[in-house]
N, C-alpha and C positions, 0 to 999 in steps of 0.2 A: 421418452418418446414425445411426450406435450411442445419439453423443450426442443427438442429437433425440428419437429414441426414448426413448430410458431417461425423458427429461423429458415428456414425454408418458404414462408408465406401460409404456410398448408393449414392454420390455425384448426382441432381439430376438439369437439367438446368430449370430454372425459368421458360420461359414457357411451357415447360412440367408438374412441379407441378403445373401449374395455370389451366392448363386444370385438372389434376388429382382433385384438388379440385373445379372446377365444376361441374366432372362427379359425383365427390362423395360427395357432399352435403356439403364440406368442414371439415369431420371428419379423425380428424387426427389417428384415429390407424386405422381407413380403409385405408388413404392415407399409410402409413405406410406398412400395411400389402402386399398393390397393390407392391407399386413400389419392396420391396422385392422378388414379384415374375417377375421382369421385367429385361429385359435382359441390359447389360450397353450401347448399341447403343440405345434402347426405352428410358432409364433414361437421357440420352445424345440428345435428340430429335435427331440422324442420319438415325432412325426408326422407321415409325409412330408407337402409342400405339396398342394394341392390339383391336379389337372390336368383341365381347363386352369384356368389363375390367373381369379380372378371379375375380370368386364366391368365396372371402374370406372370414375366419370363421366369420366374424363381420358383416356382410353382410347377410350371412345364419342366424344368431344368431337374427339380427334387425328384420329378416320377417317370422321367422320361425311358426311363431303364426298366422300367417294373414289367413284368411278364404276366399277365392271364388271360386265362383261356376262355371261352365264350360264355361258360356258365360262371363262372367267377367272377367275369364282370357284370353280367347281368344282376347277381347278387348285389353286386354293391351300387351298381347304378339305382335298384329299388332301394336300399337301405337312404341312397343319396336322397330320394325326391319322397320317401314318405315322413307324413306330418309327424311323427314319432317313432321311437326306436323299440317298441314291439317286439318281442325274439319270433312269439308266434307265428304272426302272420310273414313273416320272412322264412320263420323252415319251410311251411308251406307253398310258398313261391318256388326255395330251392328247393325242395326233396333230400336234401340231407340232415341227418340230425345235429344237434347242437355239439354234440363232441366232434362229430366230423368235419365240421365248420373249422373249430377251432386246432383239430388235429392240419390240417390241410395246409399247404405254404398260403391259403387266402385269411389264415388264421392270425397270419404275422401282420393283419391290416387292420383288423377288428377285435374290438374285446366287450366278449359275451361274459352278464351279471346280471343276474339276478331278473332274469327274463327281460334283458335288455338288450342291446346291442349299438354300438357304435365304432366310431372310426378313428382309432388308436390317434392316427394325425387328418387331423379335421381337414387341412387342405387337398387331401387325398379326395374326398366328394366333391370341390372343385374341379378339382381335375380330372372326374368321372363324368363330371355334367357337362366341363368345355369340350372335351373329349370324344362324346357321344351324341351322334346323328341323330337328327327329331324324328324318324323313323322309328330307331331304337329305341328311343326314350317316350312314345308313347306306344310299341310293342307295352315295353314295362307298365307304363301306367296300366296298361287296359287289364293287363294281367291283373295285378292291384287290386282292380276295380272288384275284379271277380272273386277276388280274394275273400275280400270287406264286405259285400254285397254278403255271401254268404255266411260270414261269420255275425251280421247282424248290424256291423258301422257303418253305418248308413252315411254318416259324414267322409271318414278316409272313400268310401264307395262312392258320392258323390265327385267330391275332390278328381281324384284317378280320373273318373269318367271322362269327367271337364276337362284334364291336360292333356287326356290320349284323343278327344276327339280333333279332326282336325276340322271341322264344319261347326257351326253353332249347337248345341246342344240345351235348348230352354227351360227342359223340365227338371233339369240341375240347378238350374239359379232361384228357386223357390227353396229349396231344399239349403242348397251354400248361404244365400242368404241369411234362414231362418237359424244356424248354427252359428256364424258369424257374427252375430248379433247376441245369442245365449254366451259364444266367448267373452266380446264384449263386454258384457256384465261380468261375467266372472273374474273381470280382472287378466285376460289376455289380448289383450287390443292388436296388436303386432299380430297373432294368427288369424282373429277375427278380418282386419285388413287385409290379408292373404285371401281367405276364402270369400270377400266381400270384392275385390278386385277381379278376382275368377269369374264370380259371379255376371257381374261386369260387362264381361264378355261375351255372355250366352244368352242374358233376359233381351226382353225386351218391353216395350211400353212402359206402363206401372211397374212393375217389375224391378226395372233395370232400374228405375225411379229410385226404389224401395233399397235397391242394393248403394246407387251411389248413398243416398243417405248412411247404411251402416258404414259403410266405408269411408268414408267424412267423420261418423261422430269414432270411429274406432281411432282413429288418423289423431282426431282430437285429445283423446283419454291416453294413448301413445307421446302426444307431445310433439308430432309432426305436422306442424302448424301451415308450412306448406301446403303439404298434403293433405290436409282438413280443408284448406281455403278451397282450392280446386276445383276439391270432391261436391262440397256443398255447396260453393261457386255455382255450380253446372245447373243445379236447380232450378236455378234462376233463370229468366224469371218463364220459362215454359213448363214446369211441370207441377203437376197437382197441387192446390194450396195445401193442404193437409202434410205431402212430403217437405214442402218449402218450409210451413209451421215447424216441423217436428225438426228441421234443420236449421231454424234460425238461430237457437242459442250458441251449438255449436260454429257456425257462421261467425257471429260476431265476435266469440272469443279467439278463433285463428287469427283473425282480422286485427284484433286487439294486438294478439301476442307479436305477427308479422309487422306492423306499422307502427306501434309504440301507440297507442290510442285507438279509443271505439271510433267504430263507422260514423260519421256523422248525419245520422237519418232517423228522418222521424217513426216513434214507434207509431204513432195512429196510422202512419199509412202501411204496417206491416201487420195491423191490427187482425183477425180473422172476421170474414165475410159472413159467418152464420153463425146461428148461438151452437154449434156442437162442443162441448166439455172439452171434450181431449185436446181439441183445437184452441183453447183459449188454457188449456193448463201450460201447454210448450209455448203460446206467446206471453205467459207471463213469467214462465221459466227464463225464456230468453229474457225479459225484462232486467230480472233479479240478479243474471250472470253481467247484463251491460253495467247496470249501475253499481257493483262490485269492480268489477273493471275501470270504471270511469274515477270510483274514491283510488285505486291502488294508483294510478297516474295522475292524481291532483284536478281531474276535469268532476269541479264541484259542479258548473254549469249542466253540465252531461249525467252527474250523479242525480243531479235531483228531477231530471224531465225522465230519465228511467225508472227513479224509484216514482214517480207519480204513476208512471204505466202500471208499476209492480200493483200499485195501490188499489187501481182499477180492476185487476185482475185477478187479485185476490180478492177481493169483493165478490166477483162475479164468479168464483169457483169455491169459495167459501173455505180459503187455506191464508186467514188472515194471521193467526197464532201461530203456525207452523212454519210458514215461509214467507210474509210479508214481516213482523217483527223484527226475527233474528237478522234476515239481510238489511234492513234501516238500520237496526242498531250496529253491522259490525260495518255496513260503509259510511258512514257519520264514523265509525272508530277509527278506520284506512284510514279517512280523510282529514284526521288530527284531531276529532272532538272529542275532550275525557268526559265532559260533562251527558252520558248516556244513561239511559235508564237501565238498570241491573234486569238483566234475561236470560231465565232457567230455560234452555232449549238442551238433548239432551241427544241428538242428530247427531253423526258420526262424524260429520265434516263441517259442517258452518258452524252447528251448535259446538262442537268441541273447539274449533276453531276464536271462536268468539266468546268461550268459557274460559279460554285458557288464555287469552290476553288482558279478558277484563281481571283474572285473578292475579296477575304479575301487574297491571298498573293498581289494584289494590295494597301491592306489597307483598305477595304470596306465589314467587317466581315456582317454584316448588309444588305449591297446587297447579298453577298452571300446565306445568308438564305433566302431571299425573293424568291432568283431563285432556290434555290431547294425547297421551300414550294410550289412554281407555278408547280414545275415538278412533284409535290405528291400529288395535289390536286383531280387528277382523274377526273379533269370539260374537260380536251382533250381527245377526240377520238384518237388521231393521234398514229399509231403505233411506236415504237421505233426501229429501223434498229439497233441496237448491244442486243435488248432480243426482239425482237418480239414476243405477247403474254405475257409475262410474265413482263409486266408491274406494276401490281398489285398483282404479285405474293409475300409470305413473305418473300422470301429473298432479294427480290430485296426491300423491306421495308427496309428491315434489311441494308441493304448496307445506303440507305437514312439515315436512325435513328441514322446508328453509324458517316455520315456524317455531321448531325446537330449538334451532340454533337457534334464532334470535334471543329464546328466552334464556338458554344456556350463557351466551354474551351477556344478559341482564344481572343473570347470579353470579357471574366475573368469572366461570368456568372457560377462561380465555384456551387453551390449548384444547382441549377437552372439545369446545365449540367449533374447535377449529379442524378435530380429527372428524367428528361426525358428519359436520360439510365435505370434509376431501372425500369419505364412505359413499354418502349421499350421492354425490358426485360423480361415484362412476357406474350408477348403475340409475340417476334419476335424472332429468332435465331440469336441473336447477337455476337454470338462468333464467326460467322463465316466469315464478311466480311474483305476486309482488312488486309487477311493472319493475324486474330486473334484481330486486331486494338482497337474494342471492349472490350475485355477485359484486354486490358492495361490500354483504358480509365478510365476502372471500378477501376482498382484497384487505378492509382494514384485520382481519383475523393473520392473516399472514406479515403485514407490517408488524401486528405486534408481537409476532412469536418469530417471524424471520429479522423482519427489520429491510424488506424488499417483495417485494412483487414476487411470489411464485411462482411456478408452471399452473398450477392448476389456477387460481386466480389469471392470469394473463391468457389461458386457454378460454378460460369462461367467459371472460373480457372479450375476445376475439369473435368472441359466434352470438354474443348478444344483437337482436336485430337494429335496425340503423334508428330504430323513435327511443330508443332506452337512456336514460342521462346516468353517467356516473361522476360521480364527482372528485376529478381528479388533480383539482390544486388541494384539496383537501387530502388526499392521499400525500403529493408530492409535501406536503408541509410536515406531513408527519413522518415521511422518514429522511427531510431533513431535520426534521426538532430530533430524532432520535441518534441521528449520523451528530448531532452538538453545532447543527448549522442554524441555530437559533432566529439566528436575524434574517434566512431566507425562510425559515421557517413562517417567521411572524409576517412577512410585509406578502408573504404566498396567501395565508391565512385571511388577513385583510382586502391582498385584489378579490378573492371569494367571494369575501364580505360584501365589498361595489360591486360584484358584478349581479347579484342578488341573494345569494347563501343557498341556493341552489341545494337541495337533501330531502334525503328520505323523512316520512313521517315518522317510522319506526325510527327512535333513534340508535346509530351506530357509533362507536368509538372515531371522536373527534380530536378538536383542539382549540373549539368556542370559545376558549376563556381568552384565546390571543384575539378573537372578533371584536373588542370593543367599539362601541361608538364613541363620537367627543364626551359623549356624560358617565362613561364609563359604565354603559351597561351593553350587556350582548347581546346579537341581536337575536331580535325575536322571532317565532316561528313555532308556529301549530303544530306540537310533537307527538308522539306517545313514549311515554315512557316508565317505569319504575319510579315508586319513591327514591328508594335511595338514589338510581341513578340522577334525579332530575335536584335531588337536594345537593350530590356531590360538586356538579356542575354550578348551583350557588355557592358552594363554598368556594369554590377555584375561583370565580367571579369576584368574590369578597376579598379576596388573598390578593388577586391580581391588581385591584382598584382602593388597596388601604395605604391611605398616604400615613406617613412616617411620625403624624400626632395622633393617628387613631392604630398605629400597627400591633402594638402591643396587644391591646383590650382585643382589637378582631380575632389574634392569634388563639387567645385564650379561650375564646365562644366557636372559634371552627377547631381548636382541638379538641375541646367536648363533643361538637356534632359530629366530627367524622368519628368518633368511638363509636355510633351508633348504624354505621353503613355495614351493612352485612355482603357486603358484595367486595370479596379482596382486592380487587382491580378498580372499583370506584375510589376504595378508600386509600390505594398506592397513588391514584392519582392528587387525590388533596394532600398526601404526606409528600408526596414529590414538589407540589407547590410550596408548603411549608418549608419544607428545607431550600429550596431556591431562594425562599423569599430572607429566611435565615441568613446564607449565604452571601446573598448584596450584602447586608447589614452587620456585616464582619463577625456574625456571631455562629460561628463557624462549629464549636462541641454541640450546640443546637442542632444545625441545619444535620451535623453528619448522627443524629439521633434520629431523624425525621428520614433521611434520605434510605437512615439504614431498614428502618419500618416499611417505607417503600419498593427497595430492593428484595426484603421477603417475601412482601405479599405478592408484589408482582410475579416474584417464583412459584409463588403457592396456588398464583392463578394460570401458570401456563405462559404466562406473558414476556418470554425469556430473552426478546431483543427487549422490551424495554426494563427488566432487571440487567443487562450490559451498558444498557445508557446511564442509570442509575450508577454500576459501579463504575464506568467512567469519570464519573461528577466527584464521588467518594477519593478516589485515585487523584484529581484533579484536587482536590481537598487534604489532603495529605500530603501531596507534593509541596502545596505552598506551607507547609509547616512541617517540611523537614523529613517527614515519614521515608520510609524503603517501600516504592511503590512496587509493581511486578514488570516485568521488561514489556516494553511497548514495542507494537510494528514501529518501525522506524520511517514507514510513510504511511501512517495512519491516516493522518490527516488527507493527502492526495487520494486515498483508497476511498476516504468516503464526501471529497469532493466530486472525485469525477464516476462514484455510485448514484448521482443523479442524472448523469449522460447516457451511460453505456449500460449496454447488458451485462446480467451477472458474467456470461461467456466473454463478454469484450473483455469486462475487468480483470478477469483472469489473466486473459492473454497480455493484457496492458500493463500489469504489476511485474508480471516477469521479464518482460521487456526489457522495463525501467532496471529492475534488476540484472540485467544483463544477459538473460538466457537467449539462447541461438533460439532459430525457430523449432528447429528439431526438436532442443531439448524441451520445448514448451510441448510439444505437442505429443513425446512420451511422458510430460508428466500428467500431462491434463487428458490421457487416453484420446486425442485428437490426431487428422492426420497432418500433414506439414500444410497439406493446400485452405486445409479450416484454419489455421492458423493464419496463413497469410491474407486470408478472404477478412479472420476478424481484426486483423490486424490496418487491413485499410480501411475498414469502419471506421475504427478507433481514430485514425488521422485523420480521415475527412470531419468524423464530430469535435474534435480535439482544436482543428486547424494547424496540423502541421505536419511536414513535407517527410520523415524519416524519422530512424530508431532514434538516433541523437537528440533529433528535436524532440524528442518526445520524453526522452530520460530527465535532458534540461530542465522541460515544461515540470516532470515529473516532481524531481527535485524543489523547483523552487515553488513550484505550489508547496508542499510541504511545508518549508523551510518559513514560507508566509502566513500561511493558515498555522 
């Protein structure tokens, strides 16, 4: 479905369709039909979905026949619009009991467990809510209302009240608010924003003040950065400085996430007006979240005039150890600086955060995960002084997830890193920690276990906001170096290089060692990283720049140092060098020793397009001495020249072409129908530059036949 999308324009982030195909039963022309009417921040998670999902034709089509009776529907119209599935408070509504429910033809719609109830096909409550007259549907509520009131839930009781009234109702949004807020914290942001929008509606003055705020920082902890800007947006600049205060950090982090950089303004003038505590703990909260923000996007300039505000303001509320240390120390760490002073903070999110990278550039990739698994276990109460409340929120998930991977990439658990991001992924907003960190991951994880751009990678890609850099001759080089197209590899590598080396501070699986300069050194740049990974990359360096009176002697000092890289993926990459370097110099039972050391470890780490580049090289090494290689495609070569044009789906369609198949026959074998074939097929010629099948088999051929 990613890939459907994206070819359709609909680019659509993984967990957004993951919820779409829950809500909808997992039917793809409904998924299909939804998100085409969804706006690009909804298809972008920057704005939660819409509720209820709009009554698409396939939807209306699926229930159009269904028959029930007044009270049948009414049942499941309440089952549709209450905040949870309760059996309870629903027998009570209907008056029949829970076997009679299920005894009844309205039984074949819902399945009752375990004092629960839901709807067997989840688009059936679509099509209850499109369905049904806002008459009807707030009879239902009010009912509800009375339900809840007297059972004691005061929040479902509120809620009801708010959707059946159809006048303003104010003394609900004290009430919606103050529960919206307690979700909030608890780690359900998405309902808190429900009850905090309703809210919304009905306050007013202070109030309503009070409610956009929760619904702004809910919006925020959700990952709906849109809808955080908005929300706290509105504050501005007329309402209470205290509700402004307590909205500014949230504020600038939407702003952040939306525009690819912090706001550019000064913190004194956002400073608070009176000595009240509270008011000067959230302006220096907001301080601590901009200059975090400002290290993760390279704005040192902007890092260090927020961390002075942090300065001040922790001074002034007397939370210098707790929350001014640890955030200097891990944005000086974002910002490339190894040289920090070692800090035991023991805080579920910065402190584990910031424990668990200073132990991996120590050399101890494995403590590091331990201590951020302890900071995400959720078994501590203990508030966290840089997100308070939003400990459990999904983006502060998300910050974690894309933290694990990385460190997981650092111990060379390449496939393994690369399954946890696609998990991550479809239930967390990962593209957005990290000034985008996540989706560089995705993409070099998938180059080296595919050996091409993925859907999920290409999805994540698609919905990153317009300030995020990825670095993409640096991708395109590596899976040319890996397709055996060396020489666009290397001179890809190098325009990089001029154009400034453009990258993350974390470092991610490159191809540095083809960056040299005229003196043969790589270029430089303020990293973080692992021992082994930062020593494996000297040794490539060394391999790559040893001229033919010192080859010997270097061989034999990076054969010893790479014994000592504990990371299988660093250390395949210096035996890949070795045997390359082997291989120029015609010493060939060498190189296919080194190559073969390579091809394992690469296996052992998940890395399984470039354990096929590897046996490539081996195959290519054996041929010129005679060996029985294994039968090759016979347009190898063109398949993975024109893999740097065309989509995976063009190339599909493109090979077979070449191979002679009718359109038809392409498109039963590739489950496609004739007119996707011919749609990808005049891609293929317009990127190609040529006019028909013929010309195109020609073309086909003699790339091959040359390369």
């Amino acid at each position: 479905m990613l890939d459907e999308l994206l070819e359709l324009d609909l680019g659509c982030a993984p967990h957004v369709l993951a919820r779409l195909a829950a809500d909808l039963d997992a039917d793809a022309s409904t998924i299909r039909e939804v998100v085409e009417r969804l706006s690009a921040d909804q298809r972008h998670g920057r704005r939660p979905l819409p509720a209820p999902l709009p009554l698409v034709p396939s939807i209306a089509r699926r229930f159009e026949a269904i028959e029930l009776d007044v009270r049948d529907r009414d049942l499941l119209t309440a089952l549709s619009v209450c905040l949870n599935g309760r059996l309870g408070p629903l027998l009570e509504f209907d008056g029949r009991s829970a076997a009679a429910i299920a005894a009844a033809p309205l039984g074949d719609h819902v399945r009752l467990h375990a004092g629960r109830v839901r709807f067997v096909d989840p688009r059936l409550s679509i099509w209850i809510r499109g369905t049904t007259g806002a008459a009807a549907l707030a009879r239902v509520h009010e009912r509800l209302s009375a339900i809840f009131r007297r059972r004691g839930d005061r929040m479902s009781a509120d809620w009801h009240r708010a959707r059946a009234s159809l006048e303003s109702e104010p003394e609900t949004a004290v009430g919606l608010t103050s529960i919206a807020r307690q979700l909030s914290e608890a780690g359900h942001p998405e309902r808190a924003l429900l009850l905090a929008r309703e809210a919304t509606e009905h306050a007013t003055g202070e109030v309503r003040d009070e409610a956009r705020l929760v619904a702004g920082a809910s919006a925020v902890g959700a990952g709906f950065s849109a809808e955080a800007a908005a929300w706290l947006g509105g504050l501005y600049p007329h309402a209470a400085e205290r509700w402004r205060l307590r909205g500014l950090g949230g504020l600038l982090v939407a702003r952040a996430f939306e525009q690819g950089a912090v706001p550019d303004v000064d913190p004194n003038a956002l400073r608070p007006s009176t000595d009240d505590e509270e008011d000067w703990c959230h302006w220096t909260r907001a301080a601590a979240l901009s200059a975090v923000m400002c290290a993760e996007r390279g704005d040192r300039r902007g890092m260090r005039v927020w961390l002075d505000a942090l300065r001040e303001g922790t001074a002034r509320i007397g939370a210098e150890r707790e929350l001014r240390d640890p955030v200097v120390a891990l944005s000086w760490l974002i910002a490339g600086e190894r040289d920090i002073e070692e800090t035991v903070d023991t805080s579920p999110v910065i402190g584990a955060m910031l424990c668990s990278l200073q132990a991996a550039m120590d050399g101890d990739v494995d403590r590091g995960l331990r201590v951020l698994a302890r900071g995400g276990s959720g078994v501590s109460a203990e508030a966290d002084p840089f997100v308070p409340g939003f400990e459990r929120s999904p983006v502060v998930e998300a910050y974690r997830a894309v933290v694990e991977v990385l460190l997981l990439a650092w111990r060379g658990d390449i496939g393994y890193a690369r399954d946890r991001l696609m998990q991550a992924a479809l239930e967390l907003p990962v593209s957005q920690p990290l000034a985008g960190l996540g989706v560089v991951l995705a993409r070099r994880l998938d180059l080296a276990v595919l050996g091409e751009l993925g859907p999920f990678a290409r999805s994540l890609t698609a919905v990153l906001p317009a300030g995020a850099r990825i670095d993409r001759l640096v991708d395109r080089g590596i899976q040319s170096f890996l397709a055996g197209s060396f020489d666009d590899a290397a001179a890809t590598i190098r325009l990089w290089a001029d154009l400034g080396s453009s990258r993350t501070t974390m470092t991610v699986p490159a191809l540095d060692e083809l960056a040299l300069d005229p003196d043969g050194r790589s270029t430089p740049a303020a990293s973080i990283e692992p021992p082994d990974i930062a020593l494996a990359q000297r040794l490539r360096v060394r391999l790559a720049t040893a001229g033919d009176g010192r080859w010997r002697s270097e061989c034999v000092a990076v054969c010893e140092a790479a014994r000592t890289l504990h990371s299988p993926f660093a250390r395949a990459r210096v035996e890949t060098m070795l045997g390359t370097q082997y291989a120029i110099r015609d010493d060939h039972p060498s190189a296919r020793i080194h190559l073969q050391h390579a091809e394992r470890l690469f296996e052992l780490s998940g890395a399984t397009a470039w354990a096929r580049a590897i046996r490539g090289r081996l195959d290519r090494l054996d041929a010129r001495e005679g060996s029985i290689i294994p039968a090759a495609d016979p347009l190898a070569a063109c398949r993975a020249a024109w893999s740097l044009q065309l989509t995976a789906r063009e190339l599909e369609v493109a090979m077979h072409a070449v191979r002679g198949a009718a359109n038809r026959d392409i498109a039963e074998t590739l489950n496609l129908s004739v007119r996707t074939v011919e749609v990808h097929l005049g891609r293929v010629f317009t990127k190609l530059d040529v006019r028909s099948r013929v010309e195109l088999t020609v073309l086909g051929h003699r790339t091959d036949r040359h390369l």
